[in-house]
PAPARO-903386 format. One record per residue (C-alpha): residue number from 1; residue in one letter; x, y, z. Coordinates in steps of 0.2 Angstrom, whole numbers, plus 5000, padded with zeros to 4 digits. Each point is the difference from the previous one (the first is absolute). Example, Ala and Ser with C-alpha at 12.3 -4.5 7.8 and 13.67 -1.06 7.14 Angstrom:
<pts>
<1, 'A', <5062, 4978, 5039>>
<2, 'S', <5006, 5017, 4997>>
</pts>
This chain:
<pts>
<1, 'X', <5049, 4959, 4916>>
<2, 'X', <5014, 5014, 5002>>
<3, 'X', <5002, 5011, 4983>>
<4, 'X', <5017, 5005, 4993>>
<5, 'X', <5005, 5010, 5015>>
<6, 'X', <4999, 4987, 5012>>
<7, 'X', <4983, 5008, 5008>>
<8, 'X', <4984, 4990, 5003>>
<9, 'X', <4983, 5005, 5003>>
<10, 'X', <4992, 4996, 5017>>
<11, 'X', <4982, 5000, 5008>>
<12, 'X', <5000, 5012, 5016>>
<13, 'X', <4984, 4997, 5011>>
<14, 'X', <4994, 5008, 5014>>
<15, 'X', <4996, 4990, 5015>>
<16, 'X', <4985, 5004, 5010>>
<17, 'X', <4982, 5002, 4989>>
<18, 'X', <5011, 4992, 4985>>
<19, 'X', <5006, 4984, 5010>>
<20, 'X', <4992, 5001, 5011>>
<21, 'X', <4984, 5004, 5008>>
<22, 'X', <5000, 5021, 5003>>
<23, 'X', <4998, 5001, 5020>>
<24, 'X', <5005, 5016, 5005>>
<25, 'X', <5015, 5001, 5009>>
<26, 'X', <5007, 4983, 5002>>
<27, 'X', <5004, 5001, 5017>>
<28, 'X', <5001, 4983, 5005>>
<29, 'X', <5006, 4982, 4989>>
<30, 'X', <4984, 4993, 5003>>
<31, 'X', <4992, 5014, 4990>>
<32, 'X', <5010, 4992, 4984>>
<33, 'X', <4988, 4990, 4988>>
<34, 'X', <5007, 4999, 4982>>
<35, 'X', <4990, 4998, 4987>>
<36, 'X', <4996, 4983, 4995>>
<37, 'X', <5003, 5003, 4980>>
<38, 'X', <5019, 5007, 5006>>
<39, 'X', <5010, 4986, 4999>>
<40, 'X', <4993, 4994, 4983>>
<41, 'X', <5003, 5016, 4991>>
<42, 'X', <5017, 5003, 5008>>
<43, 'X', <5005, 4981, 4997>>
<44, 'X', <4996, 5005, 4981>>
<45, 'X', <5011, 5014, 5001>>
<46, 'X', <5013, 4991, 5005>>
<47, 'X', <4999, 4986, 4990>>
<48, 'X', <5001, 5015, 4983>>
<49, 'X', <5018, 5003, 5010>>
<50, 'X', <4992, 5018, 5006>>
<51, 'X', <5009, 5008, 5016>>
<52, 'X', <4984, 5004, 5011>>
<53, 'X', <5003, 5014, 5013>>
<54, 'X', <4989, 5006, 5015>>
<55, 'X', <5000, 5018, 5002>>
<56, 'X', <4990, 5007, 5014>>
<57, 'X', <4999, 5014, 5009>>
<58, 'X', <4997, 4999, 5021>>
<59, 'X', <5000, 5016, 5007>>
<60, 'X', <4992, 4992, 5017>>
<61, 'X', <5018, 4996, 5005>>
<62, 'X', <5006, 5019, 4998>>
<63, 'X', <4981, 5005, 5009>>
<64, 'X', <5003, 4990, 5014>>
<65, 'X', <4988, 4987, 4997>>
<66, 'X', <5010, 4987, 5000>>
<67, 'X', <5017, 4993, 5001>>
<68, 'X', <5011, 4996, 4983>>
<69, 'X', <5002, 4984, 5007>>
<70, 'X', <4984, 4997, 4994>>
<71, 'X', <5002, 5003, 4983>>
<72, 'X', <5016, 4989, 4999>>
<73, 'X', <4986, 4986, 5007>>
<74, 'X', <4985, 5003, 4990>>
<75, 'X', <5012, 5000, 4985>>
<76, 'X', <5007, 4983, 5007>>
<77, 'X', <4983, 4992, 5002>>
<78, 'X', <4995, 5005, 4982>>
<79, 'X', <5016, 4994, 4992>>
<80, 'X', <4997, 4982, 5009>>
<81, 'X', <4982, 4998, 4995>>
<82, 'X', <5004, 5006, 4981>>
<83, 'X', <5012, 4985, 5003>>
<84, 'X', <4988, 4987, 5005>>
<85, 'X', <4993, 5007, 4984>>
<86, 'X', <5016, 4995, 4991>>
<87, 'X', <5001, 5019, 4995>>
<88, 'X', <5015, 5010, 5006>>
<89, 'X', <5005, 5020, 5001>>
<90, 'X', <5016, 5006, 4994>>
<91, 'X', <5001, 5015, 5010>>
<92, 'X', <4991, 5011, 5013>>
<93, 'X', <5002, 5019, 5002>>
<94, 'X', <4990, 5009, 5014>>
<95, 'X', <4997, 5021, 5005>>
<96, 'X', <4998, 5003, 5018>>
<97, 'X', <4999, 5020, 4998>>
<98, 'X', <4983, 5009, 5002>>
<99, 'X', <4996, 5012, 4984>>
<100, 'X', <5004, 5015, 5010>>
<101, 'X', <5020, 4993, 5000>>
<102, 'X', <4998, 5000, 4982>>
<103, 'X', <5015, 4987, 4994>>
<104, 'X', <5004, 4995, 4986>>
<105, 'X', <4994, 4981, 5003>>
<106, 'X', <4983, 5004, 5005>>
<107, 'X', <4987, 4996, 4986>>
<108, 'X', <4997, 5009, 4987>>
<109, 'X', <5018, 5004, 5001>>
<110, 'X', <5011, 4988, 4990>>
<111, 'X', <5013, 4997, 5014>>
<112, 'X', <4995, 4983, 5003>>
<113, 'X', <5002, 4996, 4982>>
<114, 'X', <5013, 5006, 4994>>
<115, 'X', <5010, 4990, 5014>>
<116, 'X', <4992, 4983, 4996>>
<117, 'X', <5006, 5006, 4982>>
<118, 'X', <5016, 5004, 5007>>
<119, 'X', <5003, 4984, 5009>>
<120, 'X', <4991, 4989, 4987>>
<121, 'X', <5006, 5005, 4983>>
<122, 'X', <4980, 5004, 4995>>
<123, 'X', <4993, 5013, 4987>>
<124, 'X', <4986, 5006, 5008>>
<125, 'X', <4994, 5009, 4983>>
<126, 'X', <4995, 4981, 4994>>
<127, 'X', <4996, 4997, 5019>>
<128, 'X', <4984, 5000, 5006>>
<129, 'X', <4994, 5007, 5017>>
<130, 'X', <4980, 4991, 5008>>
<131, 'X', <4992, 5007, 5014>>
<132, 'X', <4983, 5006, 5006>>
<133, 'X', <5002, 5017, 5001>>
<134, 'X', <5001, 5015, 4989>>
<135, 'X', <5019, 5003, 5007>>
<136, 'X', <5007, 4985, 4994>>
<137, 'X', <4992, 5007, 4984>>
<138, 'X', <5009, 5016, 5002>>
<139, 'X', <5016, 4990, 5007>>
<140, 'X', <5001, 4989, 4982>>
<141, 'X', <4999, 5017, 4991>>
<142, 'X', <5013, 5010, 5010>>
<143, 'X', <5011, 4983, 4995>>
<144, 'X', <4996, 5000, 4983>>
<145, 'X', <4992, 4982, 5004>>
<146, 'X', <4981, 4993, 4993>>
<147, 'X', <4989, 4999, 5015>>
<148, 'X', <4987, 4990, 5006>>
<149, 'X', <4983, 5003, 5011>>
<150, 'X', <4995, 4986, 5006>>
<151, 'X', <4982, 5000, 5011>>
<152, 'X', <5004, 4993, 5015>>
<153, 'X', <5003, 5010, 5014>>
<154, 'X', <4996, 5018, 4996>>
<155, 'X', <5002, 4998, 4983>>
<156, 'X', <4982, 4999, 4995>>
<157, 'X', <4996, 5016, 5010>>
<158, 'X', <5016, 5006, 4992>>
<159, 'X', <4994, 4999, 4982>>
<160, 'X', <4984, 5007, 5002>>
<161, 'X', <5008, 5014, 5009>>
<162, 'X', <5013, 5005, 4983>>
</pts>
């Protein structure tokens, strides 16, 4: 699926409210319910030979709400239930700054994609970017990637709202 520079496109999602249920700050692995449509749809994408990458933002690590560690085992427990689900991601990029830090990886902010492009070989114009709320929007548009809103999580709010 790669054009004539080598580049593919790829579908970025967010994690929490798009993959899985919206909870706040996830400060604790038993918090973690994915979706039950998840696997299918990312089994679909993979089976059309499209990387799919988790982009997600977790400032509660650099608030002090909880360790990183937990990240690295939410994000294991999610990659082994997508697998029971025969559905597999290719890559997962995470933000522990707070908004106040103001790094380049923190969504809206295209850090996270343009290493996942880096390291991937992906074209993000032809990429797409799905999540629930209106920065993932505005993070598609600052790549020059299609978005998605979906209405899980905050995304239904998020609509009515812009």
């Amino acid at each position: 699926m790669s054009d004539q520079s080598g580049l593919r496109p790829a579908v970025f999602l967010d994690r929490d409210g798009t993959i899985a249920e919206e909870v706040g700050y996830l400060n604790h692995a038993s918090r973690f319910r994915m979706f039950p449509f998840v696997s299918v749809a990312i089994r679909r994408l993979n089976e059309a030979g499209l990387p799919v990458i988790v982009v997600t933002n977790q400032s509660g690590v650099g608030r002090g709400y909880f360790p990183e560690s937990l990240v690295h085992t939410v994000n294991e427990l999610m990659t082994e239930q997508l697998a029971r689900g025969a559905a597999q991601i290719d890559a997962i990029y995470f933000c522990l700054h707070t908004y106040a830090e103001n790094c380049n990886c923190r969504k809206p902010k295209t850090g996270m994609l343009d290493r996942a492009a880096r390291e991937h070989a992906l074209d993000l114009q032809r990429s797409f970017v799905v999540g629930d709320c209106y920065g993932d929007v505005e993070l598609a548009r600052n790549a020059r990637a299609r978005s998605i809103l979906v209405r899980t999580g905050h995304g239904e709010g998020e609509l009515a709202w812009h």
